[in-house]
N, C-alpha and C positions, 0 to 999 in steps of 0.2 A: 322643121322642128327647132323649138327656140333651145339653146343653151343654159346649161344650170349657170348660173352670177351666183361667184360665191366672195361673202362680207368682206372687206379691207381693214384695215387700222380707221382711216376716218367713218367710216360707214359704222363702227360700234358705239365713236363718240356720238353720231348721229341720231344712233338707236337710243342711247341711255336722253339724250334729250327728247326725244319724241314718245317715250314713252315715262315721264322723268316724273309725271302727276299720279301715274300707275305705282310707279317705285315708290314715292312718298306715302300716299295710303296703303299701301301694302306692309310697310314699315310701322307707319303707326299704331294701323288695325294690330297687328303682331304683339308690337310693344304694349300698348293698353289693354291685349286680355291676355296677355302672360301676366301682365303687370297682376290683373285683378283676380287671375287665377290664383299667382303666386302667393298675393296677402290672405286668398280664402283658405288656403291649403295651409298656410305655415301657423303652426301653433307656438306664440312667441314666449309658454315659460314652459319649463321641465320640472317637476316633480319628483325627488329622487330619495333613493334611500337604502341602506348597504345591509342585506341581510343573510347571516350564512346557517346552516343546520343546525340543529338542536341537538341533546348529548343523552345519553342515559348512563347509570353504572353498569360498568360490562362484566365480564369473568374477572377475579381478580382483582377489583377494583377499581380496575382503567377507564378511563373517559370515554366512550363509545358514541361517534355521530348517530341521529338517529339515520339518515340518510345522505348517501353521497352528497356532496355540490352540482356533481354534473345531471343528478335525477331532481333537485330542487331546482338549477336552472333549468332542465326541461319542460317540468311543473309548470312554471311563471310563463317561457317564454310561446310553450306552445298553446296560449289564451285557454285552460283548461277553467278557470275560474270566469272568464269573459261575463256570460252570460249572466249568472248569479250576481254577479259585480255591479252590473248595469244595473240591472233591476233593484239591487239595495239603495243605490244612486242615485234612481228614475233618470237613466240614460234607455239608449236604442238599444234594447236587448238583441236585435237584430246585426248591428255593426258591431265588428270586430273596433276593442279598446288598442291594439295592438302596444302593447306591453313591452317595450324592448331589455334586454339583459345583457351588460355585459361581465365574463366572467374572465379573469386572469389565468389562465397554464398557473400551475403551481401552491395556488392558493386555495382555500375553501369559502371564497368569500364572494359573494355578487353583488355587482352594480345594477338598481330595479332601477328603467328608468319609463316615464310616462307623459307625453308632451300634450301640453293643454293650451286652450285662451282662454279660460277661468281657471286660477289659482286654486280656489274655494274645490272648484268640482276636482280636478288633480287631487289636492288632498284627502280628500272623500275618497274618491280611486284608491289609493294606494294603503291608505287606513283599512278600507273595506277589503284590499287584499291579503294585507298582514293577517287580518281576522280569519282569513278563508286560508290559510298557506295554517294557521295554530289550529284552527278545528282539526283539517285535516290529519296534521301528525300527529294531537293530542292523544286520541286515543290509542296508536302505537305506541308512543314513551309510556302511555299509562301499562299498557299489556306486557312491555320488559319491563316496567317496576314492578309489576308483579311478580313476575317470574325470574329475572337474571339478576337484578338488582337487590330485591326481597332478598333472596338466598343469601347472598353477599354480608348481607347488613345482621341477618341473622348469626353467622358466622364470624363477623367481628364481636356481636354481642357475647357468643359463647366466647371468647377468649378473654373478654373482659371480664363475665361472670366469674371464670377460671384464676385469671390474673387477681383478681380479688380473692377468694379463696386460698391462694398462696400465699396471700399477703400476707392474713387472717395468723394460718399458719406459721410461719416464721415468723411471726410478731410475738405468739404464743411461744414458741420456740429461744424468742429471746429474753421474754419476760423471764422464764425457765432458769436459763441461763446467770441472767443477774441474780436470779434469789439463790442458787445454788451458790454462785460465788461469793454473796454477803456472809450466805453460813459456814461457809469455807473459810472465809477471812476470821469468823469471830468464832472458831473451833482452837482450843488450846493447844492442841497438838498441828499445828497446819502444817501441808505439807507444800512448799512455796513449788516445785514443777507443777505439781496438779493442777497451782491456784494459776502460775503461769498459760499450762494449757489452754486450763477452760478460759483465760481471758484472751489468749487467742482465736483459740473456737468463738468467742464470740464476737471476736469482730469480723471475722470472717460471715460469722449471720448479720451483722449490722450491713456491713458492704451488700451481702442476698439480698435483705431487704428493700436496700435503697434502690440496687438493682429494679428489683418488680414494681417498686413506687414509679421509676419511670419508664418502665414499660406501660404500664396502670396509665398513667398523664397521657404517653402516646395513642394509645387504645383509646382511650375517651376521647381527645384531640382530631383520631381520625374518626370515630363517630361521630362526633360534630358535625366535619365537616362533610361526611357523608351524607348525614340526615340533612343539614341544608342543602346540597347538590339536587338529593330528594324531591325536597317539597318546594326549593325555589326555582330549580330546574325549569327549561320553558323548550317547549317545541320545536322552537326556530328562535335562532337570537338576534337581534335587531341590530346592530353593531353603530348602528346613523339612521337617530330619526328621520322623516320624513321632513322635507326642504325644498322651498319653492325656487329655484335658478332663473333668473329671465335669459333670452338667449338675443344672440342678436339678428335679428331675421329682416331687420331691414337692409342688411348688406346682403345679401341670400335673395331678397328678389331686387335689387338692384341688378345683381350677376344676373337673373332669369330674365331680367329685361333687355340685358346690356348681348344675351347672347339670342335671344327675340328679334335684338335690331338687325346681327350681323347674320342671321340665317333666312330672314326676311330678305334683306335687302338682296343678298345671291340668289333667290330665288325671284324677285323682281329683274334683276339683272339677264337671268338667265331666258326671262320672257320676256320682256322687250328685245335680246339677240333675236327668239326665236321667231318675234310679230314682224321686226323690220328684214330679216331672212325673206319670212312668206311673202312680204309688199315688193319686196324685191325683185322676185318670180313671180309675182303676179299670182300668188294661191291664195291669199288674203281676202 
């Protein structure tokens, strides 16, 4: 019974040369269809665009998102709109667009991003998403303007209607005042504390007034800018248009090639060991 021969140091320089045209084409093959995989698969621009939740008027006045960040990144990221998307597009309503998102801890703001090899269709995409991301919240903002917001705005209006009506009043109230004092002044007998009082009493209503004049200015000031929140309000706010990035993806399959050669090659290596082994013992 013949004994196992097992390889030396010269016997693997041996190997890599007797099997050195196997290594080479196996190298190559490797590196040419990573190569061409790589360029099919990489899409060389990004399509991007920073969009965070929409607002309504809450209780009180305050700013109210319509919805989380973390439920609008799930929206985008989990392709809920995919389908619809494509087809607006005339893409494969069948393939996931895969949409990616990134969101920052701390912020209410995301990163939409979308990588394409047409520009053109990218921006399509991600237009066609902004549209589909405002349908759907619109008619929530619309449902608390009716309800949370309306209330609100009604409620400022009656302080203004009020505030005006005070106005009204103490203005009457002063006009009052001046004709009493003129006939006081041009009464023969005058009586100077009187005429002193009532000219204090009325400045004392000059100061009310001007008072509720700016209150009046703030009250209208915040309905202003209430009623534009209102009607210029939007769903979702756009923070950064949409914007084409090229990316660079020819170094990206340079590395896919460059690590095609060195996993090929160990795997070539590895089988010429194992063929000059078998020749060796004669199992070849």
């Amino acid at each position: 019974m013949e004994s196992y021969v097992y390889m030396k140091g010269s016997d693997y320089i041996k190997a890599i040369i007797h099997s050195k045209l196997l290594i080479l084409m196996l190298v190559v093959a490797s590196v040419v269809v990573v190569g061409v995989m790589s360029y099919l698969k990489i899409s060389p621009y990004e399509v991007t665009f920073i969009v965070k939740p929409g607002s309504f008027l809450g209780d009180g006045g305050s700013i109210t998102p319509l919805v989380t960040p973390e439920g609008l990144d799930r929206l985008i990221s989990e392709g809920t709109f995919d389908r619809s998307i494509s087809q607006s597009v005339k893409l494969d309503p069948q393939r996931p667009l895969k949409i990616s998102t990134i969101f920052p801890k701390g912020t209410d703001v995301i990163l939409v991003v979308y990588k394409t090899v047409d520009p053109a269709v990218g921006l399509r995409v991600v237009n066609a998403l902004i549209g589909q991301l405002s349908n759907f919240y619109e008619r929530d903002r619309q449902e608390k303007l009716r309800t949370v917001s309306s209330k609100y705005m009604d409620s400022i209006k009656k302080q203004v209607s009020q505030s005006d009506l005070d106005r009204i009043k103490k203005f009457n109230e002063i006009e009052r005042l001046k004709s009493d004092l003129t006939e006081m002044k041009l009464e023969p007998e005058k009586d100077d504390l009187a005429i002193k009082n009532m000219a204090i009493s009325l400045g004392e209503k000059q100061k009310e007034y001007q008072k509720l004049d700016m209150e009046m200015l703030l009250l209208k000031g915040q309905l202003d800018t209430l009623t534009k929140i209102i009607h210029e309000g939007k769903s979702i706010q756009v923070i950064q248009e949409p914007m084409v990035v090229p990316i660079g993806y020819k170094m990206r399959i340079a590395q896919d090639m460059i690590y095609a050669a060195i996993i090929s090659l160990v795997i070539g290596l590895l089988l010429a060991f194992i063929l000059y082994d078998l020749r060796m013992n004669r199992k070849y």
